[in-house]
C-alpha positions as a Markdown table, in Angstrom:
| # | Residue | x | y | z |
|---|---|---|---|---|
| 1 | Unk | -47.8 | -14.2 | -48.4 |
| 2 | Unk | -49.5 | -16.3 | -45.3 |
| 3 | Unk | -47.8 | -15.0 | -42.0 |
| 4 | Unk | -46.1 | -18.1 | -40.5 |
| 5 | Unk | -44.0 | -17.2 | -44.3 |
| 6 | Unk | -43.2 | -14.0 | -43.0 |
| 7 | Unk | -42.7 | -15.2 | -40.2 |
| 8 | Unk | -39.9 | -17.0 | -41.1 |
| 9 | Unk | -38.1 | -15.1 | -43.9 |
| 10 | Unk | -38.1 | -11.7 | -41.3 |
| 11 | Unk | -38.1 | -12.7 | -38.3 |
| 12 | Unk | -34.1 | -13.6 | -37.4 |
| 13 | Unk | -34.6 | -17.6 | -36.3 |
| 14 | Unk | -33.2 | -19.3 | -33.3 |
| 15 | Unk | -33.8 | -22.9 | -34.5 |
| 16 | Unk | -34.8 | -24.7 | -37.6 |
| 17 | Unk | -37.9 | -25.9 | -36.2 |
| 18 | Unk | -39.8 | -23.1 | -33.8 |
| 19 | Unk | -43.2 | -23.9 | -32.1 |
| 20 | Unk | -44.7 | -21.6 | -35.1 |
| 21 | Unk | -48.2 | -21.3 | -34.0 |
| 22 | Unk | -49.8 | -17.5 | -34.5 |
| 23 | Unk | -50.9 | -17.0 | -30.7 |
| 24 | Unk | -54.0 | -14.2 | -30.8 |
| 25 | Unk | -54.8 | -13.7 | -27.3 |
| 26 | Unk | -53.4 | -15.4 | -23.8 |
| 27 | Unk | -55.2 | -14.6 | -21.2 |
| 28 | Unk | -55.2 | -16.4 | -17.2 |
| 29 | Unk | -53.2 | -20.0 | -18.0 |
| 30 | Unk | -55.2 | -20.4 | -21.7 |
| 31 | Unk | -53.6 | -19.1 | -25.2 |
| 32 | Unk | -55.4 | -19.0 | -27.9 |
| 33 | Unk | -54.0 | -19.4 | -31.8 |
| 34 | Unk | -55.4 | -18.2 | -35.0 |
| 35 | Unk | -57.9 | -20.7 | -36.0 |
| 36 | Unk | -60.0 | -20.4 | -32.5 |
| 37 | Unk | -57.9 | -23.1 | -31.0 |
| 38 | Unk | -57.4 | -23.1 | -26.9 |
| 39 | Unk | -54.0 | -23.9 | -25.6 |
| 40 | Unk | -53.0 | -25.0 | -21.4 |
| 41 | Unk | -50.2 | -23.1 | -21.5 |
| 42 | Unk | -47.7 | -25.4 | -19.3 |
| 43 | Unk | -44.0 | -22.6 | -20.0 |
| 44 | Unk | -45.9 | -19.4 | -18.9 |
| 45 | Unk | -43.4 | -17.5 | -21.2 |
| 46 | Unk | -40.3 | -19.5 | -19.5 |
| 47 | Unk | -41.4 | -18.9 | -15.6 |
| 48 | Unk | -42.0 | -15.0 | -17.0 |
| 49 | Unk | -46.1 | -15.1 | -16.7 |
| 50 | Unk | -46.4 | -15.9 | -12.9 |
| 51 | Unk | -49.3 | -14.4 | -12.0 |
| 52 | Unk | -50.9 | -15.8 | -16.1 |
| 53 | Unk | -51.2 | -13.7 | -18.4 |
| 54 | Unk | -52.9 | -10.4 | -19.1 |
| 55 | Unk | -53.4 | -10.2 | -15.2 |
| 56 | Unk | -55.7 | -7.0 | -15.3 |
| 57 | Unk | -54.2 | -5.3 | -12.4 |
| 58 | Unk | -51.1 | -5.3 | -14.7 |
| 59 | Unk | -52.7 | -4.1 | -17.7 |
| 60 | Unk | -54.4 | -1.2 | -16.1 |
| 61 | Unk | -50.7 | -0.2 | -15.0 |
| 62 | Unk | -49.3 | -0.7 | -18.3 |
| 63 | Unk | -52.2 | 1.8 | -19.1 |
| 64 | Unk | -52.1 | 4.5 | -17.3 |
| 65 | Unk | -48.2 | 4.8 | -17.5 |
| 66 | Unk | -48.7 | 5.0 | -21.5 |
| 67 | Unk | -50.9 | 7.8 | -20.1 |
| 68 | Unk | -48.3 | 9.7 | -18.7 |
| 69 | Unk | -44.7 | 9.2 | -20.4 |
| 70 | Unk | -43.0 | 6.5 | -22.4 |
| 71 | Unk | -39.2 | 6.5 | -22.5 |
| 72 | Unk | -37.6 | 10.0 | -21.1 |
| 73 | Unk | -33.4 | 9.8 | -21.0 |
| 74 | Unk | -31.0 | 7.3 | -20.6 |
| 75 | Unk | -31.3 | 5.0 | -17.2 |
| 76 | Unk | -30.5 | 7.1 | -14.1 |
| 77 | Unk | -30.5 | 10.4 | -14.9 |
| 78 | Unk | -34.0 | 11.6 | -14.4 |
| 79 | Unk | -36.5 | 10.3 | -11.6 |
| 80 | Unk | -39.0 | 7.9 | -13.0 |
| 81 | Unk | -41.4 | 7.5 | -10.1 |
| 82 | Unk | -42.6 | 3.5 | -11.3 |
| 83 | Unk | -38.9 | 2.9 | -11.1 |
| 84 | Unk | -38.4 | 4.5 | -7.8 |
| 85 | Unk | -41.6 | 2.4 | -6.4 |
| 86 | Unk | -40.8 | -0.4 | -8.1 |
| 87 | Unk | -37.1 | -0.5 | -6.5 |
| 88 | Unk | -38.4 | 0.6 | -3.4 |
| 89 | Unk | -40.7 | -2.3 | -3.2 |
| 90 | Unk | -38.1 | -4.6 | -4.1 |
| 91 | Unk | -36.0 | -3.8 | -1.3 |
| 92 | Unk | -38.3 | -4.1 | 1.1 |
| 93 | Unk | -38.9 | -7.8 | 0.5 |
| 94 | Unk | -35.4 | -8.6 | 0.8 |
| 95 | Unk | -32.8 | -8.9 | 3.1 |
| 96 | Unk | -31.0 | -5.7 | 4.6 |
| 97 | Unk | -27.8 | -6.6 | 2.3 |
| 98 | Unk | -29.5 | -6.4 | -0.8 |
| 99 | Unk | -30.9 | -2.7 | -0.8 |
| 100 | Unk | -30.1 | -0.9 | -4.0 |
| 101 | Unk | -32.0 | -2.2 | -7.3 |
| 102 | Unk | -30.0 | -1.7 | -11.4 |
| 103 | Unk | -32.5 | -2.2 | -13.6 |
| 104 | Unk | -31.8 | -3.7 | -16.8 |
| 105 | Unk | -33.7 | -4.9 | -20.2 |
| 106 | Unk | -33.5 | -8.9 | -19.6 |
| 107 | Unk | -32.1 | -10.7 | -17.4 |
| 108 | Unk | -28.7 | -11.4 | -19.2 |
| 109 | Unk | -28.5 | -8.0 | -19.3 |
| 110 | Unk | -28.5 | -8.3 | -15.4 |
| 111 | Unk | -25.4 | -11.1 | -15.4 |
| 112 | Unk | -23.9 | -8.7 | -17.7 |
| 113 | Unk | -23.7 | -5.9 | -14.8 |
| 114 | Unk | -23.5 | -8.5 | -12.0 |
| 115 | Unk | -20.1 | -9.3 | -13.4 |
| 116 | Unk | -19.0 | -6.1 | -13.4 |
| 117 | Unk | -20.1 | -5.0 | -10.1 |
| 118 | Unk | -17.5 | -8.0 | -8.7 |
| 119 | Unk | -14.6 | -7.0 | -10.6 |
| 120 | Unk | -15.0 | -3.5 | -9.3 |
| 121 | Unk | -16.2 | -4.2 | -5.9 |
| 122 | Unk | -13.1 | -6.9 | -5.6 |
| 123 | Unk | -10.2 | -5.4 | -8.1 |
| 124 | Unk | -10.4 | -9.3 | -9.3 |
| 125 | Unk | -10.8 | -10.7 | -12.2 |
| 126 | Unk | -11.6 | -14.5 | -12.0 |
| 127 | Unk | -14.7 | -16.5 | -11.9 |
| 128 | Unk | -16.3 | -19.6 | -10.8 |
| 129 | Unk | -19.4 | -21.2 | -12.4 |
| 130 | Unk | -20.9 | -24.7 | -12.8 |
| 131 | Unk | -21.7 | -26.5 | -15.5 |
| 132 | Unk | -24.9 | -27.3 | -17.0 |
| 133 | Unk | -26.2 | -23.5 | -15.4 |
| 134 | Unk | -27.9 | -21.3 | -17.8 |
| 135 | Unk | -27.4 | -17.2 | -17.1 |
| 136 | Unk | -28.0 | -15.9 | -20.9 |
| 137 | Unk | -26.1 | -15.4 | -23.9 |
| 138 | Unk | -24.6 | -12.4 | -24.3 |
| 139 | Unk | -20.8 | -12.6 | -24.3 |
| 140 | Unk | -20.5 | -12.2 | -20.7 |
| 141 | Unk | -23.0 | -14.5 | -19.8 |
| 142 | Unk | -22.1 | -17.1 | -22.6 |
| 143 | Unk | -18.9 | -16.7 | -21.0 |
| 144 | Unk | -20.0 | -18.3 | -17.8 |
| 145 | Unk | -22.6 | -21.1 | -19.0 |
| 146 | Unk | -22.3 | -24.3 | -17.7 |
| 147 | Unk | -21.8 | -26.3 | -21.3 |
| 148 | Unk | -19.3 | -26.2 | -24.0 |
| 149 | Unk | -21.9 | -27.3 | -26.7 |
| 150 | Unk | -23.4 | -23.7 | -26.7 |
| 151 | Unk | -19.7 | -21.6 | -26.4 |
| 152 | Unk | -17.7 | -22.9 | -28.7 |
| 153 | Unk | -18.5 | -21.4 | -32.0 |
| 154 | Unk | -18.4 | -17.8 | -30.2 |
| 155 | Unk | -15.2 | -18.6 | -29.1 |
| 156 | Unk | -13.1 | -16.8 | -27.8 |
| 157 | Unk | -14.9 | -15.5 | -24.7 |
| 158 | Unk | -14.2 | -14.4 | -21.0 |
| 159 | Unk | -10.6 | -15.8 | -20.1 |
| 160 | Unk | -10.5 | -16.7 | -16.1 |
| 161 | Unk | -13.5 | -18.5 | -16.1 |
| 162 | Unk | -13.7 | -21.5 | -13.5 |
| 163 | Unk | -16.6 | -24.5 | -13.8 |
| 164 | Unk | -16.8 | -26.9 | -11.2 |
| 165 | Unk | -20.1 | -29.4 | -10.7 |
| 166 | Unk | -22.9 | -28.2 | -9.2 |
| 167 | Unk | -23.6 | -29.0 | -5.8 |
| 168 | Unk | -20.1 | -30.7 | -5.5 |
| 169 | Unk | -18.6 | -30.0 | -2.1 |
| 170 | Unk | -15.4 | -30.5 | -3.2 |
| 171 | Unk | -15.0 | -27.5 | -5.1 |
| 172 | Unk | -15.7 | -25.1 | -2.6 |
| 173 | Unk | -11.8 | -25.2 | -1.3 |
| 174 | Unk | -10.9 | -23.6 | -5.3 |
| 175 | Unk | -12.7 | -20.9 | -4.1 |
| 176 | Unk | -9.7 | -18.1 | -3.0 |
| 177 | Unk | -8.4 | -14.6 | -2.6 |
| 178 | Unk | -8.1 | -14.6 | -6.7 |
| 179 | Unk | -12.0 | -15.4 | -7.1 |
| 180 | Unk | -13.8 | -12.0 | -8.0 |
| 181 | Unk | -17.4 | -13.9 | -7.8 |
| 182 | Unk | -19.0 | -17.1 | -7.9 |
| 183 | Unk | -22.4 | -16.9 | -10.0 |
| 184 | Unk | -24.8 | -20.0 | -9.1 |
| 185 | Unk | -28.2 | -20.6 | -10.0 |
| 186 | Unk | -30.5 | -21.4 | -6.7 |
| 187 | Unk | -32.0 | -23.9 | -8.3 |
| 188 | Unk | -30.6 | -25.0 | -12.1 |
| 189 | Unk | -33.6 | -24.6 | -14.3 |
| 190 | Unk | -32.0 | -25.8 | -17.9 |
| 191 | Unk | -30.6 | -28.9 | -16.3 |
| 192 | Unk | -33.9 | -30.2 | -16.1 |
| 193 | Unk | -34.9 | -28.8 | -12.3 |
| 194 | Unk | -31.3 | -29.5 | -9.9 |
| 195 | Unk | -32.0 | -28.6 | -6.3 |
| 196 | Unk | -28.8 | -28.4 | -4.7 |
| 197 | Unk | -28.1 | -29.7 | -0.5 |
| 198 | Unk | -29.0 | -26.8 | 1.3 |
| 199 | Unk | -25.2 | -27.5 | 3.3 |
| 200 | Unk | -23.9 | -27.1 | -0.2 |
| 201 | Unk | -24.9 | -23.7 | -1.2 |
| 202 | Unk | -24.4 | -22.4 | 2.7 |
| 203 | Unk | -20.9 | -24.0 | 2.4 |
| 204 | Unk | -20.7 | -21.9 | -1.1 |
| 205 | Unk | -21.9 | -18.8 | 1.2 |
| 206 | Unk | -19.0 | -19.1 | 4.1 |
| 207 | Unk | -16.3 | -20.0 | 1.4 |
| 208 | Unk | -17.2 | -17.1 | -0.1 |
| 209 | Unk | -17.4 | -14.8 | 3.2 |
| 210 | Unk | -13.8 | -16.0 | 3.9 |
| 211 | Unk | -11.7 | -15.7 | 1.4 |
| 212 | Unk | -14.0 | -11.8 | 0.0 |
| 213 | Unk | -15.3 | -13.6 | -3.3 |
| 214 | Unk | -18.5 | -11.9 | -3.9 |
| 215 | Unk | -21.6 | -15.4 | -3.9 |
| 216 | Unk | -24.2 | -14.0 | -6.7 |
| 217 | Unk | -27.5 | -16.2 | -6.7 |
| 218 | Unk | -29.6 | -16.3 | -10.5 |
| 219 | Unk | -32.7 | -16.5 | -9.6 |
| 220 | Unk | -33.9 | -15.2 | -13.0 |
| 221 | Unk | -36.3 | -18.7 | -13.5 |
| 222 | Unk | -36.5 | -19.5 | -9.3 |
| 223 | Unk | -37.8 | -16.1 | -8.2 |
| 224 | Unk | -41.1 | -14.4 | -7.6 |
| 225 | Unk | -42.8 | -17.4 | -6.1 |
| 226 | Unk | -42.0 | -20.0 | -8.4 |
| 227 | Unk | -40.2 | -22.4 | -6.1 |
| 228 | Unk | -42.8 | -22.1 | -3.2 |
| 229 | Unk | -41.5 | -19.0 | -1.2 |
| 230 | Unk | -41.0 | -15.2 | -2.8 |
| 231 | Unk | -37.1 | -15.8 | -3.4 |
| 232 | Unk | -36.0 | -19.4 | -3.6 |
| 233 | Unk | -32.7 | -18.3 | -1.3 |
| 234 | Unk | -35.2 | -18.5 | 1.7 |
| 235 | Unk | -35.4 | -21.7 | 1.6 |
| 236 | Unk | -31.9 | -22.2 | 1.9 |
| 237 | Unk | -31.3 | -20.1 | 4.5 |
| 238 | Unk | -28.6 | -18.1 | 2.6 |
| 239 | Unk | -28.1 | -14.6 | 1.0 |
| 240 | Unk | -26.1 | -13.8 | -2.2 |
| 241 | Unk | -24.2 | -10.9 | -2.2 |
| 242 | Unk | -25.7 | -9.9 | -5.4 |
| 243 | Unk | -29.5 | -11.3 | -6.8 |
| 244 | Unk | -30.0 | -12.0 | -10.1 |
| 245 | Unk | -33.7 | -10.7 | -11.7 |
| 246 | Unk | -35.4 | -11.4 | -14.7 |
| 247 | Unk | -38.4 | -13.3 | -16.3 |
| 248 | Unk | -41.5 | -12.8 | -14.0 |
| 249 | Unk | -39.9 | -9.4 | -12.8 |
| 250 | Unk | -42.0 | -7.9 | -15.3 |
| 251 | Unk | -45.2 | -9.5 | -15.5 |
| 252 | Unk | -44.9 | -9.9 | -18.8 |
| 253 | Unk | -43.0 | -6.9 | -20.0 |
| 254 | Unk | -39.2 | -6.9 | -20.5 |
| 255 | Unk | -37.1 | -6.3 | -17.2 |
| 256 | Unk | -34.2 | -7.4 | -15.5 |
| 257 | Unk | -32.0 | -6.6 | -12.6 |
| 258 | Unk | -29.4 | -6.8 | -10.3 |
| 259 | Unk | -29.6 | -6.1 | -7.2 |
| 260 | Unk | -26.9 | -5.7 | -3.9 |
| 261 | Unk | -26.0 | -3.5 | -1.3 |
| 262 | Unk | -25.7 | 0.3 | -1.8 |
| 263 | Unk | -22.2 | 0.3 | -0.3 |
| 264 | Unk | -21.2 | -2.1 | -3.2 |
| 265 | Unk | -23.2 | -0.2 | -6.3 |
| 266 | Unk | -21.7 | 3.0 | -5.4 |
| 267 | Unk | -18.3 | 1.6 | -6.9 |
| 268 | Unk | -20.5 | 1.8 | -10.6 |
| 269 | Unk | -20.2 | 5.8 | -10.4 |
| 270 | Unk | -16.8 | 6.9 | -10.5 |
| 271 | Unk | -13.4 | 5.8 | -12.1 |
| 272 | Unk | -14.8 | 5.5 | -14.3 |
| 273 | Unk | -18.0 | 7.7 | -14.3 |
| 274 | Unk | -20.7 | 6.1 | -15.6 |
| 275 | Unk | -19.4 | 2.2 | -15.0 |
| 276 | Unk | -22.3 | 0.7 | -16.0 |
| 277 | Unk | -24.8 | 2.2 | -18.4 |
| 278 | Unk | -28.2 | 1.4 | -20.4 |
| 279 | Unk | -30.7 | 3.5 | -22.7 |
| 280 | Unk | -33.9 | 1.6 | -21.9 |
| 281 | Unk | -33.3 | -0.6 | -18.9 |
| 282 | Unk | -35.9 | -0.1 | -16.1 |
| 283 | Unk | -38.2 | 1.5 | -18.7 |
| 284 | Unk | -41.3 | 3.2 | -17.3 |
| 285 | Unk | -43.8 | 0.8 | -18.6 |
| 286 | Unk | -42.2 | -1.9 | -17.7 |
| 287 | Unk | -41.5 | -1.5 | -14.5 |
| 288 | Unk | -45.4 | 0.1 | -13.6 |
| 289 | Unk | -46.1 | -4.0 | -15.0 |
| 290 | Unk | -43.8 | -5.3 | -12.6 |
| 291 | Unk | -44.8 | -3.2 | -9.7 |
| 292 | Unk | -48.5 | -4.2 | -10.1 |
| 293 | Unk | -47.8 | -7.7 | -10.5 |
| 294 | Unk | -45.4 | -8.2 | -7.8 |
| 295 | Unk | -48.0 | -6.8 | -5.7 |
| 296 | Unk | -50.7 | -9.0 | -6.9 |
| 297 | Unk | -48.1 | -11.7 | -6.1 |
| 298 | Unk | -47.4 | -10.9 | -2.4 |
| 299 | Unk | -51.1 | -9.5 | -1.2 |
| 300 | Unk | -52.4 | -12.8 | -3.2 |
| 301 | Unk | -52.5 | -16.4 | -1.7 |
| 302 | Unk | -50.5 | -17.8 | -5.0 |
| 303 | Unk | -46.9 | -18.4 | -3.2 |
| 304 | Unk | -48.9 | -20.5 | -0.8 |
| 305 | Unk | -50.6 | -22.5 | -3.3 |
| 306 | Unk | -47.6 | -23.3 | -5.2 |
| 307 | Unk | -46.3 | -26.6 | -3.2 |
| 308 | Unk | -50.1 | -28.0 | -3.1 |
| 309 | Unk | -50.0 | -27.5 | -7.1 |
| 310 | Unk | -47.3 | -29.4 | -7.4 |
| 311 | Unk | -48.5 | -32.2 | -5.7 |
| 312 | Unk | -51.2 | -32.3 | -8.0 |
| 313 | Unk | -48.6 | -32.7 | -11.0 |
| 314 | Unk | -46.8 | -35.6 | -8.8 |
| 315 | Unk | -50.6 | -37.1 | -8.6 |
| 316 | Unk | -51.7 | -37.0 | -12.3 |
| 317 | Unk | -48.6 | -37.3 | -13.8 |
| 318 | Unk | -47.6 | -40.7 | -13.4 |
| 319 | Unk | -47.1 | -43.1 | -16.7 |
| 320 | Unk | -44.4 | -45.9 | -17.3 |
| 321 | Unk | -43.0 | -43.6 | -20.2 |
| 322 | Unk | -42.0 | -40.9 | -17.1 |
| 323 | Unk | -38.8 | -42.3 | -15.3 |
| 324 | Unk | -38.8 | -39.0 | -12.9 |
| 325 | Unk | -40.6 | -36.4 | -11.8 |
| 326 | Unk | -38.2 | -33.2 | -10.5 |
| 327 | Unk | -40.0 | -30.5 | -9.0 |
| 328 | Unk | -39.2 | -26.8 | -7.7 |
| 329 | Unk | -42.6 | -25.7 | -6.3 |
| 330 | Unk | -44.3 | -25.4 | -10.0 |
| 331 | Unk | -40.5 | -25.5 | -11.6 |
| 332 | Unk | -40.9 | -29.1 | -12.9 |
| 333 | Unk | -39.0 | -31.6 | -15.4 |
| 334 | Unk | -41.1 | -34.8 | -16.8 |
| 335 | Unk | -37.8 | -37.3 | -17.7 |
| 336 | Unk | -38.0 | -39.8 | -20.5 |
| 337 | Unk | -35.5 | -42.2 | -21.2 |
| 338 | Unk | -34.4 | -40.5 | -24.3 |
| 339 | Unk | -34.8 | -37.2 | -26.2 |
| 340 | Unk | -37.1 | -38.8 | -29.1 |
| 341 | Unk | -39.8 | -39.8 | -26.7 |
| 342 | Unk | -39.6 | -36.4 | -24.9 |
| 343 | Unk | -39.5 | -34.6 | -28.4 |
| 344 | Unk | -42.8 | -36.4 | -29.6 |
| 345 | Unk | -44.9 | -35.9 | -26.6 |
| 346 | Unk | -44.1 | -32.6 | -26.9 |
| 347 | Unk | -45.2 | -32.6 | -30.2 |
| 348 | Unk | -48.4 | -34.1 | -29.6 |
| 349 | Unk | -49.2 | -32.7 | -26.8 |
| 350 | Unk | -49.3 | -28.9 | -28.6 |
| 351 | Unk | -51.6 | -30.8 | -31.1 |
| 352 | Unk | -53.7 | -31.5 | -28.2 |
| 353 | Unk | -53.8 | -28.2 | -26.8 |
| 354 | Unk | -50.8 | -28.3 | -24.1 |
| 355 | Unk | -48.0 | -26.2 | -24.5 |
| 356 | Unk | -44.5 | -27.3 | -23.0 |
| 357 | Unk | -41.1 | -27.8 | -24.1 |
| 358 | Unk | -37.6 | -29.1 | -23.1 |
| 359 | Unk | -34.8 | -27.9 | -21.1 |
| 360 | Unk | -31.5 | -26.9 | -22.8 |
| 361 | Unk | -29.3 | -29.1 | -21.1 |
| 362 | Unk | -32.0 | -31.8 | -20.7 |
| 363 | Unk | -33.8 | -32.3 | -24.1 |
| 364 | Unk | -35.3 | -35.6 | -22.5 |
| 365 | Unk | -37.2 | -33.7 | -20.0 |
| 366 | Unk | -40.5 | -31.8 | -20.6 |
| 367 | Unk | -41.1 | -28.4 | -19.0 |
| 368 | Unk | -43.6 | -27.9 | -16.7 |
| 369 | Unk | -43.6 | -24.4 | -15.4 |
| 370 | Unk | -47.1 | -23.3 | -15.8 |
| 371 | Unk | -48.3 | -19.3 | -14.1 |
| 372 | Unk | -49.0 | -19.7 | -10.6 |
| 373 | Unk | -52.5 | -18.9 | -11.4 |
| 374 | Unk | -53.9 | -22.1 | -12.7 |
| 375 | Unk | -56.4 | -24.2 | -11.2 |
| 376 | Unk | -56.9 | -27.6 | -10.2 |
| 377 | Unk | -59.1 | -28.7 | -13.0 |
| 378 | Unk | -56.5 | -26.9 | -15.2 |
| 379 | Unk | -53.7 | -29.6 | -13.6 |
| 380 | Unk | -55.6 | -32.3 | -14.5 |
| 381 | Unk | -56.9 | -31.5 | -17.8 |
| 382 | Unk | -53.1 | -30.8 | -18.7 |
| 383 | Unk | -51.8 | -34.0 | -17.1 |
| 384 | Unk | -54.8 | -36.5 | -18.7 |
| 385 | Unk | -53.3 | -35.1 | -22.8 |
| 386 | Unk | -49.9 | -35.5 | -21.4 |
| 387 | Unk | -50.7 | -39.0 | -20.3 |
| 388 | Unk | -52.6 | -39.6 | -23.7 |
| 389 | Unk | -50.0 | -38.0 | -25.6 |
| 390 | Unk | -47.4 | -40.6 | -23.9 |
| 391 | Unk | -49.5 | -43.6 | -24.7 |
| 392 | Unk | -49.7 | -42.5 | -27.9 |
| 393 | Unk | -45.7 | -42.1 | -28.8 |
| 394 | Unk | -45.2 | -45.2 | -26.8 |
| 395 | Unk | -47.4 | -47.3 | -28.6 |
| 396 | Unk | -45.9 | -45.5 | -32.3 |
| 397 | Unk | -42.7 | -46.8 | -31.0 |
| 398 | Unk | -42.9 | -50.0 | -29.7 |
């Protein structure tokens, strides 16, 4: 039986039409499939391959932690010193408030915590949210996304569960003494790249200060560089009481976390004991991967490169078939006046070697979200098929 068969008889599908190409090798910005064919990879594994992929400092420190011990006991009971570093390092490139690191598998995984962590640090039980956000879709997290199209055959979920519009100023007053958390993407990816004022999010931040809801930032797709700065709070001039980690946190390998003050994750320990628990989260491996590439991320030059990259997008990237260009430091969104069009020049460009996709809550915008790693002549290359690729669907339907 040929593998893409397999492929989809035993492997449990998310949609009736996946990507399907057999990927062999990936290496820097360029995949390669089955048959020898080179792929631009433009979704660096959903803003998880930052630094591209198979980095090597990153594979010699998924090496030589296979070299030593794999999984040992359940999360927190023993020391695992790439945890330890890895949490360590963390805190040191963050803000004084945000000092103690809960590793977790994913990053929904991380929401899943996060939400806990305010109902016990508060004794509250309501939430606010906003719509069209994306945090995962577990029940907890499902709970809290921004659109009824993906909740409602899982119903029912979370009661006390608030959604206001993003970056709408005149929901901050609904934030009271009843409101355990308010959980808001930095920057929402799956609406197709939303920056939000900076006044709006530091008017979310005093709300929140005044009336003891607890202001949690996802910055599961915005982190680690991809915006332009390490975290994309800094640019807001805000800080969450709890930080949202996932994606890129493990260069590759599976990792989430959430991460506050060590005041606020003490309440996790007691009454009851063990108040939040996990058998594989912060694994070894994974976190040696995200150690190395976070430091290949910081000690690098990428973070600065990220806004003059993006420029290069807004430069090539220009064709009567694109109505808008959003852009997040290399978080982008190509809109097209309807899903169709963005649908088939997605389809051709894979045929012509680029890979991208949509957004969930924006299936007329094509993802551009590339590793931070790739190169000028790579930016142009990938823009030139797009372009062709949009003549081409333009001219089919016309």
């Amino acid at each position: 039986m040929h593998l893409r068969q397999i492929f989809l008889q035993h492997v449990a599908q998310t949609s009736p039409a996946p990507i399907g190409i057999e990927i062999v090798k990936g290496e820097g910005c360029t995949l390669w499939d089955a048959d020898g064919k080179e792929y631009i990879d433009l979704i660096g594994g959903i803003s998880v391959c930052n630094i591209g992929h198979r980095h090597p400092e990153v594979v010699n420190a998924i090496k030589e932690q296979a070299d030593k011990y794999l999984h040992l006991l359940v999360y927190g009971e023993i020391i695992q010193s790439p945890q330890v570093r890895y949490a360590k390092r963390i805190a040191d490139l963050l803000p004084e408030n945000l000092r103690s690191v809960y590793f977790t598998n994913s990053g929904a995984e991380a929401v899943e915590g996060a939400m806990k962590l305010a109902k016990r640090v508060t004794g509250r039980t309501q939430m606010i949210s906003f719509k069209n956000s994306y945090h995962g879709s577990t029940q907890g997290a499902l709970s809290i996304m921004g659109d009824e199209y993906w909740r409602n055959a899982f119903r029912p979920l979370l009661p006390g569960i608030s959604r206001y519009r993003y970056n709408d100023f005149g929901m901050i007053e609904e934030i009271n003494t009843d409101i355990a958390c308010v959980i808001a993407e930095t920057v929402q990816a799956e609406q197709g790249v939303n920056i939000p004022d900076k006044e709006w999010l530091q008017a979310l931040r005093a709300r929140c200060s005044e009336t003891g809801a607890l202001l949690i930032f996802d910055e599961i797709q915005a982190g680690f560089g991809r915006t332009g700065s390490l975290w994309a709070f800094e640019q807001f001039d805000v800080v969450p009481d709890i930080l949202l980690l996932g994606k890129a946190l493990g260069a590759g390998m599976p990792l989430g976390a959430f991460v506050s003050s060590f005041e606020k994750m003490q309440s996790l320990i007691s009454n009851p004991v063990l108040g939040h628990i996990t058998t594989f989260g912060g694994h070894p491996v994974s976190c040696a991967a995200g150690l190395a590439g976070l430091n290949v991320l910081v000690e690098s030059d990428l973070i600065s490169t990220v806004k003059a990259k993006a420029e290069l997008f807004r430069k090539y990237l220009q064709h009567p078939s694109i109505v808008a260009l959003r852009t997040a430091g290399l978080l982008m969104a190509a809109e097209f006046q309807k899903a169709k069009i963005c649908q088939e020049v997605i389809s051709e460009c894979i045929r012509h070697g680029v890979l991208t996709d949509w957004f969930l809550f924006a299936p007329h915008c094509l993802r551009i979200a590339p590793p931070l790693t790739i190169s000028s002549s790579e930016i142009e290359n990938a823009c030139q098929i797009i372009r062709t690729c949009c003549d081409k669907v333009q001219n089919e339907l016309n």
